[in-house]
Residue frames relative to the residue before (quaternion, step in Angstrom):
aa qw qx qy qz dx dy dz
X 1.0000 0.0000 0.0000 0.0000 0.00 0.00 0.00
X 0.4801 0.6886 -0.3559 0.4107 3.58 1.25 -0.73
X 0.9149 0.2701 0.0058 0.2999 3.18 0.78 -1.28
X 0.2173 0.6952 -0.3698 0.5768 2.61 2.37 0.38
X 0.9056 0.1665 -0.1703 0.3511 3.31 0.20 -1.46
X 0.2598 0.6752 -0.4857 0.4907 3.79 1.68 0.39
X 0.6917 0.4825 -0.1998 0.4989 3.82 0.67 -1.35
X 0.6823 0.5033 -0.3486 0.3996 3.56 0.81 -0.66
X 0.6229 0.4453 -0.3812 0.5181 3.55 0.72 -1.30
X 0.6789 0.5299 -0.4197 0.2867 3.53 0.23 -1.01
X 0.5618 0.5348 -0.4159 0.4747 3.56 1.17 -0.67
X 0.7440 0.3979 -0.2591 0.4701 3.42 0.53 -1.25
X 0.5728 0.4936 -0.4713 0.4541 3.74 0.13 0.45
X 0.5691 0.6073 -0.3861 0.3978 3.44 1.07 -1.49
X 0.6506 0.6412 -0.2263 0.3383 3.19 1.15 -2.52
X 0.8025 0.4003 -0.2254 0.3807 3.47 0.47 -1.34
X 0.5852 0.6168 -0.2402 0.4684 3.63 1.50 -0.41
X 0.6178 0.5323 -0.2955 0.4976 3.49 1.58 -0.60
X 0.7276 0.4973 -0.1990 0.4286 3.47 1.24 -1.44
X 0.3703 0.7604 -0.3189 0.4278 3.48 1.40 -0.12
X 0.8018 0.4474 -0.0279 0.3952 2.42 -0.02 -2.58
X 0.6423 0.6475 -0.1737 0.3716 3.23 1.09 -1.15
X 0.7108 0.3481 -0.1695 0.5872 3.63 1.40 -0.90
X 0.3222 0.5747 -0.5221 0.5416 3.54 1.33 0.39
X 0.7154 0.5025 -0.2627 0.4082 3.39 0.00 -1.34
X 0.7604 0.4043 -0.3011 0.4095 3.37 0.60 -1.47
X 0.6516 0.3963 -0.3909 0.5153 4.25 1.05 -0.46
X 0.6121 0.4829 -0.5235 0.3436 3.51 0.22 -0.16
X 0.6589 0.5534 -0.2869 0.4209 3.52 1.14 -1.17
X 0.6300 0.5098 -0.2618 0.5241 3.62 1.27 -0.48
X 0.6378 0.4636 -0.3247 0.5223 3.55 1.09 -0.27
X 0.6834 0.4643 -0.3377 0.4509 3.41 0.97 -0.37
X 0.7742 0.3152 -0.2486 0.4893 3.55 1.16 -0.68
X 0.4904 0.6156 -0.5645 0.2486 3.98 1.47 0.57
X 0.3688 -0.6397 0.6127 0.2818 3.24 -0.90 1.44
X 0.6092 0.5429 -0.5112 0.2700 3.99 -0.13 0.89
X 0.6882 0.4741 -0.3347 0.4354 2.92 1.61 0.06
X 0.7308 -0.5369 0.3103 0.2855 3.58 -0.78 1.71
X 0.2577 0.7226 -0.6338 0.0989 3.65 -1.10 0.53
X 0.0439 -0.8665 0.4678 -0.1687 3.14 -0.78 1.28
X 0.3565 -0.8065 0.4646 0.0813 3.87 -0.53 1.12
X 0.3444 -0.8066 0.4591 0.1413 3.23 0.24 1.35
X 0.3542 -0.6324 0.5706 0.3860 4.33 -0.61 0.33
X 0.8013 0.0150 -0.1497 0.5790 4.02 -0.70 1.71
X 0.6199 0.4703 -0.4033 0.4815 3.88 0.91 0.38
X 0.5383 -0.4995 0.6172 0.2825 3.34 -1.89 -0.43
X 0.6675 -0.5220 0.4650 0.2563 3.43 -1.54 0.76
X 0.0679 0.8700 -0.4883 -0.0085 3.04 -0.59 1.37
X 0.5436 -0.7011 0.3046 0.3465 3.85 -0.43 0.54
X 0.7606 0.0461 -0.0225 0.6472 4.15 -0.58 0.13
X 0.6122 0.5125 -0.5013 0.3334 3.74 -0.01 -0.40
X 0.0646 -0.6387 0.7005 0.3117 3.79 -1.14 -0.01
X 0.3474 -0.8296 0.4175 0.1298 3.07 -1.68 0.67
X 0.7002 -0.6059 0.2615 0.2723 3.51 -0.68 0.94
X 0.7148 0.0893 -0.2183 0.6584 3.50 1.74 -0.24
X 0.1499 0.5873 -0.7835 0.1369 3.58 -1.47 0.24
X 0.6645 -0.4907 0.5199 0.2176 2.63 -1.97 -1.33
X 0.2417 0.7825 -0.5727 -0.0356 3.70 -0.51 0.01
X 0.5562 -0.5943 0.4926 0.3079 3.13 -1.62 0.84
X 0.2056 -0.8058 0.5552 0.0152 3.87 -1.09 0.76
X 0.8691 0.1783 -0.0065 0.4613 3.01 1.60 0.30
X 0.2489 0.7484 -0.5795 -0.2051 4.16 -0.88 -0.92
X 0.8627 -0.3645 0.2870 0.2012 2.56 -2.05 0.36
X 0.3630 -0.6817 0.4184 0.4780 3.27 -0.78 -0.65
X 0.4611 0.3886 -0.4972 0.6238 3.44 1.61 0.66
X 0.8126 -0.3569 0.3723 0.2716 3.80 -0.18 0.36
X 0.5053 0.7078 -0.2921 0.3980 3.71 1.44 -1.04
X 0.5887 -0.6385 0.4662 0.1686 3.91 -0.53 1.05
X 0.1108 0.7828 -0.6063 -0.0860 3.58 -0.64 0.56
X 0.1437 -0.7976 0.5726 0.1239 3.67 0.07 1.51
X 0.2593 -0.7324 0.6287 0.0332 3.16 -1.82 -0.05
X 0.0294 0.9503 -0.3099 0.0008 3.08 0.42 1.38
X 0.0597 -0.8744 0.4714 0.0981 3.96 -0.63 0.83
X 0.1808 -0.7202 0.6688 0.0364 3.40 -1.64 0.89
X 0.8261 0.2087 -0.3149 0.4181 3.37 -0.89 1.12
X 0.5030 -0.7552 0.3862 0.1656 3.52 -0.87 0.90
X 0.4271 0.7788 -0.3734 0.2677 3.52 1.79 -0.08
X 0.6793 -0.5364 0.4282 0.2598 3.82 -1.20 0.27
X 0.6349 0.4001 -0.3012 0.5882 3.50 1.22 -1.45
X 0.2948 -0.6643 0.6800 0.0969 3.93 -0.86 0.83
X 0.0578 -0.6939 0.7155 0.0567 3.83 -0.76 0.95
X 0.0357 0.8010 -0.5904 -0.0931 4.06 -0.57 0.18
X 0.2763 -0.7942 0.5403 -0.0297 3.21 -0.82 0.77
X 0.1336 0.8750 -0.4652 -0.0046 3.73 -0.47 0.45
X 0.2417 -0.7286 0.6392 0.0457 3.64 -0.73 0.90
X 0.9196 0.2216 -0.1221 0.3005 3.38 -1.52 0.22
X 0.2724 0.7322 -0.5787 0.2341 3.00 1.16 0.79
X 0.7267 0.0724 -0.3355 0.5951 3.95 0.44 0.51
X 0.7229 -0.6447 0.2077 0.1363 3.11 -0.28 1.51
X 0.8733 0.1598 0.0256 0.4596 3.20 -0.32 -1.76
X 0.6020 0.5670 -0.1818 0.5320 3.34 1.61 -1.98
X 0.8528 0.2857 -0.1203 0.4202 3.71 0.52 -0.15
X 0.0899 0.9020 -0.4031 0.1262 3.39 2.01 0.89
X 0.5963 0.4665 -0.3472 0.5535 3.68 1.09 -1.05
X 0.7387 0.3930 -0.4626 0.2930 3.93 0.02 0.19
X 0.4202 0.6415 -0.3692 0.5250 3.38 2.01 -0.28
X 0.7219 0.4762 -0.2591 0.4301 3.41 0.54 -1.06
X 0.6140 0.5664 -0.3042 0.4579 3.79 0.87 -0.71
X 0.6500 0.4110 -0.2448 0.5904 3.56 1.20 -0.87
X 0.6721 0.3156 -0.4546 0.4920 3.80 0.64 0.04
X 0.4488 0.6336 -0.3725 0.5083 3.35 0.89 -0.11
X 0.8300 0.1605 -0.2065 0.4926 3.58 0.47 -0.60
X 0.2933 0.7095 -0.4857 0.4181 2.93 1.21 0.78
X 0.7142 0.6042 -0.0957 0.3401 2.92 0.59 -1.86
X 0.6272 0.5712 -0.2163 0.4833 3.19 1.36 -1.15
X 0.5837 0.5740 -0.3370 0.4650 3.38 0.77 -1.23
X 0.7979 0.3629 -0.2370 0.4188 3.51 -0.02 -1.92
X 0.5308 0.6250 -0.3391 0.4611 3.87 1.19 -0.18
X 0.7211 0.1792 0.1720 0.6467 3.37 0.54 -1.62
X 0.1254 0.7905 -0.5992 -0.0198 3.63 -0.52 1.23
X 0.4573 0.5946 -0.4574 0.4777 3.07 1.31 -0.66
X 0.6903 0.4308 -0.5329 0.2324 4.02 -0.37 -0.08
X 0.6732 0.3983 -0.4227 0.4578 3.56 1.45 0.21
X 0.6619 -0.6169 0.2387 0.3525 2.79 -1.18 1.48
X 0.6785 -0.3337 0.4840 0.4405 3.62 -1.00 -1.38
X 0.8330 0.2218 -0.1342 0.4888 3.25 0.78 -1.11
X 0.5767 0.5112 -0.4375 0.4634 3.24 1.33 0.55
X 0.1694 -0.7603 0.6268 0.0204 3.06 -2.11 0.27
X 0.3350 -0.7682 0.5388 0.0856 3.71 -0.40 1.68
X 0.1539 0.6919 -0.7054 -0.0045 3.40 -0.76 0.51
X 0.0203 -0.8267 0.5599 -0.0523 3.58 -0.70 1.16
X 0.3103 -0.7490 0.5786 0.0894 3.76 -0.81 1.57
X 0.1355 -0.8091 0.5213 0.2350 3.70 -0.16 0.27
X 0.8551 0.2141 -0.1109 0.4590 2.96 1.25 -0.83
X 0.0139 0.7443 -0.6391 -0.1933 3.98 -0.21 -0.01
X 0.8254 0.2655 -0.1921 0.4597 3.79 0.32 -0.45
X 0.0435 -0.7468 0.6606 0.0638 3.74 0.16 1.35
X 0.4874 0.6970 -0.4810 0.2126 3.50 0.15 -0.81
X 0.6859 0.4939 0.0128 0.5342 2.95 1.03 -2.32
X 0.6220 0.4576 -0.2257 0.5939 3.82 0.78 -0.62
X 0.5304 0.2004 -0.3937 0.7235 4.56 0.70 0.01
X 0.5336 0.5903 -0.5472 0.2595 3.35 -0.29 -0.81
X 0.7929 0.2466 -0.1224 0.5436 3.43 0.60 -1.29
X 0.7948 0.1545 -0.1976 0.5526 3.71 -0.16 -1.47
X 0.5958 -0.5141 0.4745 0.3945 4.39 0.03 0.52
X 0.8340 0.1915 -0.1785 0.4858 3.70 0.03 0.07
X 0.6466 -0.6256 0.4217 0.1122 3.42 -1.58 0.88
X 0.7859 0.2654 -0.0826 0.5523 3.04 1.76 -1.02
X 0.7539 0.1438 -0.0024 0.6411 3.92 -0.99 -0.89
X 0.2368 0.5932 -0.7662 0.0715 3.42 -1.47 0.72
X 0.2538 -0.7101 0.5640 0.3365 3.00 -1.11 -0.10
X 0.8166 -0.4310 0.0957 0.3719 3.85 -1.00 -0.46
X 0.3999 0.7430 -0.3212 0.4299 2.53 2.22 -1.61
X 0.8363 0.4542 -0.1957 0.2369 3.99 0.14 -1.45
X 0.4285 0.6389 -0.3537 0.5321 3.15 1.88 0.52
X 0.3094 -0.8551 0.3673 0.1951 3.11 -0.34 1.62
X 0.6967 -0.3902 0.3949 0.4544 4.42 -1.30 0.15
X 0.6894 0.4882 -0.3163 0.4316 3.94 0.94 -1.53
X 0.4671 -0.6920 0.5297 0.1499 2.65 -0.96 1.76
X 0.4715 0.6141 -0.3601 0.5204 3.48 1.56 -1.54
X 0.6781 0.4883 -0.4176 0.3568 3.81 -0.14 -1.23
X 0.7678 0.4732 -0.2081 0.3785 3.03 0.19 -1.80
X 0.6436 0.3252 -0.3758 0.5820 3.95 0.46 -0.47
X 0.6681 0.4142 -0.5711 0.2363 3.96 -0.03 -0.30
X 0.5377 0.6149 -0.4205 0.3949 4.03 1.37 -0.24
X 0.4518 0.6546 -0.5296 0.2948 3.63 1.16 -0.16
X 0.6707 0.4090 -0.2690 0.5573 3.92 0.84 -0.66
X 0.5881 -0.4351 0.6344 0.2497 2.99 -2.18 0.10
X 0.6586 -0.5308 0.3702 0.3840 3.59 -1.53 0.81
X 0.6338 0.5183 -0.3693 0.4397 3.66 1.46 -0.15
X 0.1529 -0.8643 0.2124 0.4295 3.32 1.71 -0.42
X 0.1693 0.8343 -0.3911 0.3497 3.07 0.52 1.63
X 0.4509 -0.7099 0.4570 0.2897 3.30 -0.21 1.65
X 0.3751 -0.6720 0.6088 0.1927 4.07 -0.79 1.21
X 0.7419 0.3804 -0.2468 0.4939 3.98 1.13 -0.80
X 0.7281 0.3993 -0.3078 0.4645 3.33 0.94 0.46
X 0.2615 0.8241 -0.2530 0.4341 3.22 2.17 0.66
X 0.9147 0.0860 -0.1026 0.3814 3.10 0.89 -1.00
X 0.7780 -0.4489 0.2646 0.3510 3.81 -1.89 0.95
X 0.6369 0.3780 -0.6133 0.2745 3.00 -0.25 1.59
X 0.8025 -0.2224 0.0096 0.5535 3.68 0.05 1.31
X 0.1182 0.8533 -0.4868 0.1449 2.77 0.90 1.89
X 0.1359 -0.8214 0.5540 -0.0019 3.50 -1.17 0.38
X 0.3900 -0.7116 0.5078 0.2892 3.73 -0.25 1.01
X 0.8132 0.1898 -0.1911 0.5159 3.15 0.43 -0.68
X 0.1494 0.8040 -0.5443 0.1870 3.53 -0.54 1.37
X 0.4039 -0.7045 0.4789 0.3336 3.53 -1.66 0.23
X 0.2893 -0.5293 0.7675 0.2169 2.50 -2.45 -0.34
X 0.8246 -0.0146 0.0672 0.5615 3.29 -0.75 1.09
X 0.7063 -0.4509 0.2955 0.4588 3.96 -0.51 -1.66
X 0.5419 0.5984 -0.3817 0.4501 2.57 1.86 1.09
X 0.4562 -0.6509 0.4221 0.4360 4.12 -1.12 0.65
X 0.3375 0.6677 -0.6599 -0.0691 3.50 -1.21 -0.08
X 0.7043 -0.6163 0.3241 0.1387 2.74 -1.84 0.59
X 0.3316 -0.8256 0.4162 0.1874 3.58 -0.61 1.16
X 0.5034 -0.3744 0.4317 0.6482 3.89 1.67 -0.01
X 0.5672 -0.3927 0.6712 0.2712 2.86 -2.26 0.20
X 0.8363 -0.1505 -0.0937 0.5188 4.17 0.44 0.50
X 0.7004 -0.3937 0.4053 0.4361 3.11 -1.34 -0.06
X 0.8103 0.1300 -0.0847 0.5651 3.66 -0.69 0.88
X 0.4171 0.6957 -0.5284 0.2506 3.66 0.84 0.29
X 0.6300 0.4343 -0.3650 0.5303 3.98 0.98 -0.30
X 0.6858 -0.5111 0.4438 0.2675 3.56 -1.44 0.78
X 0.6698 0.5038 -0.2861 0.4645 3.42 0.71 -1.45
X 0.6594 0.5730 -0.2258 0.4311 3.80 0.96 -0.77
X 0.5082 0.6840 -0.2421 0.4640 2.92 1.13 -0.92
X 0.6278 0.6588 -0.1875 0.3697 2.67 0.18 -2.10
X 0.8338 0.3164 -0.0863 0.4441 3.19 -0.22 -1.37
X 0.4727 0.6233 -0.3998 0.4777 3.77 1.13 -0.28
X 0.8217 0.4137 -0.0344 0.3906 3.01 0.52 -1.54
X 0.5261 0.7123 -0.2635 0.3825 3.16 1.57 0.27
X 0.7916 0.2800 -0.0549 0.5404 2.17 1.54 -1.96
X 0.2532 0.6913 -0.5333 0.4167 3.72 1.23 0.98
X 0.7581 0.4766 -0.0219 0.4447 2.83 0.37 -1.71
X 0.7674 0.2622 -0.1601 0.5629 3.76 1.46 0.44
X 0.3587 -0.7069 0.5957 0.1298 3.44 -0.94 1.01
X 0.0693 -0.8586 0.5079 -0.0058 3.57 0.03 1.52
X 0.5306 -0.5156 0.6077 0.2887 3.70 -0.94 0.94
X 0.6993 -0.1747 0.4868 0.4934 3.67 -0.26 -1.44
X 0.2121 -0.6594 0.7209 -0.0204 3.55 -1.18 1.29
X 0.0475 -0.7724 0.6257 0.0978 3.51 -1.34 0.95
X 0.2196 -0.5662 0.7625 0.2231 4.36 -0.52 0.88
X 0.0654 -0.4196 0.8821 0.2037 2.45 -2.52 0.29
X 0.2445 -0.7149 0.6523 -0.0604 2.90 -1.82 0.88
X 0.0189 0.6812 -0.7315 -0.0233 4.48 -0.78 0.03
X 0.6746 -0.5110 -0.4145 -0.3346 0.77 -1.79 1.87
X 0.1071 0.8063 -0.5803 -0.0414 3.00 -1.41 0.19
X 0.4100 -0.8073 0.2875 0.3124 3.40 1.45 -0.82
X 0.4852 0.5575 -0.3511 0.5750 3.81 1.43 0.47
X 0.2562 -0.5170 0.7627 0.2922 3.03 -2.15 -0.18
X 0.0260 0.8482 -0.5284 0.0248 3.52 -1.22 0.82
X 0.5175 -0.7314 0.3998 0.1934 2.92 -0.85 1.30
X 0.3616 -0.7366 0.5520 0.1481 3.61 -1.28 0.79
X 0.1643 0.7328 -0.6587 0.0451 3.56 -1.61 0.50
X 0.1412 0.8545 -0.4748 -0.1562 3.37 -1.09 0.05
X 0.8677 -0.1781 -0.0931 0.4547 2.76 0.35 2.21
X 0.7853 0.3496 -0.3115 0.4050 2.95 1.55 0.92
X 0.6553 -0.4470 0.1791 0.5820 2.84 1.89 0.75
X 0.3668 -0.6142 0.6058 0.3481 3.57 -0.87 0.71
X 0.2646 -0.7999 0.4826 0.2395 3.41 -1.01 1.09
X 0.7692 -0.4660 0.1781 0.3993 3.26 -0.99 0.58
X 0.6304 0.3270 -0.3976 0.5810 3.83 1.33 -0.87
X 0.5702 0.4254 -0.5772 0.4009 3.91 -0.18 0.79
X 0.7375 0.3600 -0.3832 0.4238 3.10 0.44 -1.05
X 0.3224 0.5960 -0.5766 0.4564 4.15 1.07 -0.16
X 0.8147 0.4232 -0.1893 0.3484 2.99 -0.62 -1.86
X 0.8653 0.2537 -0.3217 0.2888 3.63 -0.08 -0.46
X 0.3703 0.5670 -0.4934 0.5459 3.27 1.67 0.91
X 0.5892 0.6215 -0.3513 0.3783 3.47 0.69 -0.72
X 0.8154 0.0225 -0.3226 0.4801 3.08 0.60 -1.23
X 0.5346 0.5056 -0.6226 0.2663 3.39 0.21 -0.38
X 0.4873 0.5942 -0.5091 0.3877 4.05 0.57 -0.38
X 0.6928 0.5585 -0.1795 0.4195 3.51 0.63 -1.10
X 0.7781 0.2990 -0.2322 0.5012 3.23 0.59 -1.50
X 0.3228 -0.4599 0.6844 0.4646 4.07 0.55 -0.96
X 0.5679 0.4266 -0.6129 0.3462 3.41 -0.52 0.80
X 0.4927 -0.6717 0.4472 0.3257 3.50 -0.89 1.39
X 0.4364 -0.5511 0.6566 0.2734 3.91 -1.24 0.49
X 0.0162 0.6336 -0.7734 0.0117 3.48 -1.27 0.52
X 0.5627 -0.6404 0.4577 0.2525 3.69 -1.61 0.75
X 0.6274 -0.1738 0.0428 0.7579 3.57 1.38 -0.73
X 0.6334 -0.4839 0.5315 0.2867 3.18 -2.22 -0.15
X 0.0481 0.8538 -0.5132 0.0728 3.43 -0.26 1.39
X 0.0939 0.8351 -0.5347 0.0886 3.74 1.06 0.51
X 0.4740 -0.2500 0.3535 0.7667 2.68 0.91 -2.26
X 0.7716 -0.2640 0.3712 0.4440 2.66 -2.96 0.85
X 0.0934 -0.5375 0.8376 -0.0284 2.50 -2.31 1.05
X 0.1106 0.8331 -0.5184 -0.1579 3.05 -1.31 0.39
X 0.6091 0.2816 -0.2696 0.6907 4.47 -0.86 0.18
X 0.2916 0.7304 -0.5749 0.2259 3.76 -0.01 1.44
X 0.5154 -0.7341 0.3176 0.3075 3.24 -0.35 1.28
X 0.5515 0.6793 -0.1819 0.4486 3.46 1.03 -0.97
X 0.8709 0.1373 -0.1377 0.4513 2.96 0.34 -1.28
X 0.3800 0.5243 -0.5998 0.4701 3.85 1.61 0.61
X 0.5517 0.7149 -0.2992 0.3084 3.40 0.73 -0.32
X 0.5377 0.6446 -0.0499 0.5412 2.81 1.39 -1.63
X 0.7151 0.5320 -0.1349 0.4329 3.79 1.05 -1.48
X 0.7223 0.3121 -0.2371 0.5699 3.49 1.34 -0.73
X 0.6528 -0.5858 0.3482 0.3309 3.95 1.14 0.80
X 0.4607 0.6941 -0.4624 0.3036 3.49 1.85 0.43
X 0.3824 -0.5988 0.5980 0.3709 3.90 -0.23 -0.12
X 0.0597 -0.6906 0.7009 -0.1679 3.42 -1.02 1.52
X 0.1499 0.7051 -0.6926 -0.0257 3.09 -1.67 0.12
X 0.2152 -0.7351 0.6320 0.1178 3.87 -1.00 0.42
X 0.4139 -0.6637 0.6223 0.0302 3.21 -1.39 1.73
X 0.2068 0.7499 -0.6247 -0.0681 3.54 -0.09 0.38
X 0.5387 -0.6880 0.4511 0.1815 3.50 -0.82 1.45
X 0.6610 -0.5473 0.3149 0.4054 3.46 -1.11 0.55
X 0.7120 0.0445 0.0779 0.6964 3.71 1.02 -1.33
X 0.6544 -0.4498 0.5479 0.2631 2.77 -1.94 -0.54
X 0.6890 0.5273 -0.2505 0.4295 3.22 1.31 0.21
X 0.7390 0.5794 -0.0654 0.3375 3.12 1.28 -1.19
X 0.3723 -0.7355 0.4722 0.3123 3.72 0.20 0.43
X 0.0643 0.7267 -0.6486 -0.2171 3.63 0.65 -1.68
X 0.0103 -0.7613 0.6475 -0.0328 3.90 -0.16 0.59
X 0.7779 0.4347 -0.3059 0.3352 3.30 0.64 -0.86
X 0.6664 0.4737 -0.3508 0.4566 3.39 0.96 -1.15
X 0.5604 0.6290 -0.3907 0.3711 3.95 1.06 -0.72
X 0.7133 0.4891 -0.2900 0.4097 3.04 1.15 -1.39
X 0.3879 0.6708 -0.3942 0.4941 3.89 1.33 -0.27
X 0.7233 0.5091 -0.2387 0.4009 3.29 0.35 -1.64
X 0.7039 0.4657 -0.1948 0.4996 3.46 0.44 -1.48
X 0.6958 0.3995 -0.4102 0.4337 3.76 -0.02 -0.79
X 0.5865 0.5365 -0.4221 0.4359 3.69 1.15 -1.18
X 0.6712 0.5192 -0.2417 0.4707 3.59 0.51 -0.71
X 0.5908 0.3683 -0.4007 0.5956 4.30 0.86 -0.71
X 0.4355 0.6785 -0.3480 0.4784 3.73 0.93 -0.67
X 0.7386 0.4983 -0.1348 0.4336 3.73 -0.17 -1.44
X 0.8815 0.3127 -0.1730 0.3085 3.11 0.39 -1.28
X 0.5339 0.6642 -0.4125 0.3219 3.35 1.76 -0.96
X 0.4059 -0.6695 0.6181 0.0708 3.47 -1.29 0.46
């Protein structure tokens, strides 16, 4: 009988040791499959689990058809560099394409931003104007840029057809040019969404230094508006244009401009500068990519 019941407890102990163990297993397996716990895909990283991460994307805006304006960031540094492409949409497709381009680079090659820096890179400000021409808001490639010249210059505006560079508070004017032609600057400064947008971004951020790309013309130019190009612009657009071979110029004096993004930019003491690509055709990845690294360069501490 001793050992009858020696044999019993031992069963029970085994019994209770199995049913334990067993409900270990069964919460861990529920923690892995509770769809309440956070998971998130860093931009050039790996899936991590409950953490949020410090770069990705978010959307800072729409259109005035409805069309996302995202904003996208790599590195975790303090100095904020921002970049922006497509700010006239369709008519200026090769600057959309330069800013995915440095995308790529980034999510390829993070180590080239410093520590204390941060990339935040708009490809687009003007979807509207960007479908308008190549059918889609995002990724295109060149092939989908259509021959009509007519086509291709009506994407330069918003679906309101409102010049986005002529949008913003610095000697704005509703009624403004292009070149020797009228167009229309909105009914105020910041009156289009896509403008906005980007206003309200850069409120709501302490920017290091903001590079546009622009086509064509073939320079890097410094911004002001009416108070002197300040000394970190006029740095910076020796930098890159040193880098890229694109001549430096002090401002854009072709002809009167007015509600330039840049140079509202210029107005709140932000360093600006405007890439204006060679044509309307050309990406130039390489010489940009000069430009830009000279600049991750500059800033690192």
């Amino acid at each position: 009988m001793k050992k009858i019941s020696i044999i019993l407890v031992v069963v029970v102990l085994l019994g209770v040791g199995a049913y334990f163990l067993v409900q270990s297993f069964s919460d861990n397996a529920g923690v892995a499959r509770d769809p309440g716990v956070a998971t998130s895909t860093p931009l050039g990283g790996t899936q991590t689990g409950g953490t949020p991460s410090k770069q990705g994307e978010s959307v800072i805006g729409t259109s005035v058809e409805g069309r996302d304006i995202t904003a996208y960031q790599y590195g975790t540094g303090d100095t904020e560099l921002l970049f922006v492409g497509g700010i006239h949409g369709g008519y200026e497709w090769n600057t959309v394409l330069v800013a995915y381009d440095l995308m790529d680079y980034l999510k390829a090659n993070p180590d080239v931003i410093p520590g204390n820096v941060k990339v935040t890179v708009i490809p687009v400000l003007n979807p509207d104007g960007l479908n308008k021409v190549v059918g889609t808001a995002g990724r295109f490639a060149q092939a989908d840029v259509p021959s009509s010249e007519e086509k291709v210059i009506s994407g330069r505006f918003n679906a309101n057809t409102v010049d986005l560079n002529r949008n913003f508070d610095c000697d704005w004017q509703s009624a403004a040019k292009w070149q020797n032609k009228n167009v229309s600057g909105g009914s105020e400064a910041f009156s289009e969404p896509e403008s906005k947008a980007l206003k309200n971004y850069v409120e709501a951020h302490k920017l290091g230094a903001a590079v546009v790309w622009y086509s064509a013309a073939g320079g890097v130019f410094s911004s002001n508006c009416h108070n002197g190009v300040l000394p970190e612009t006029r740095t910076i657009t020796n930098k890159y244009a040193s880098a890229s071979g694109y001549p430096a110029y002090e401002n854009f004096n072709f002809y009167e401009i007015t509600g330039d993004m840049v140079n509202w930019l210029a107005k709140n003491n932000i360093p600006a500068i405007s890439v204006l690509l060679t044509t309307h055709e050309d990406v130039e990845w390489a010489k940009n990519q000069e430009g830009i690294e000279a600049l991750l360069k500059y800033y690192a501490k």
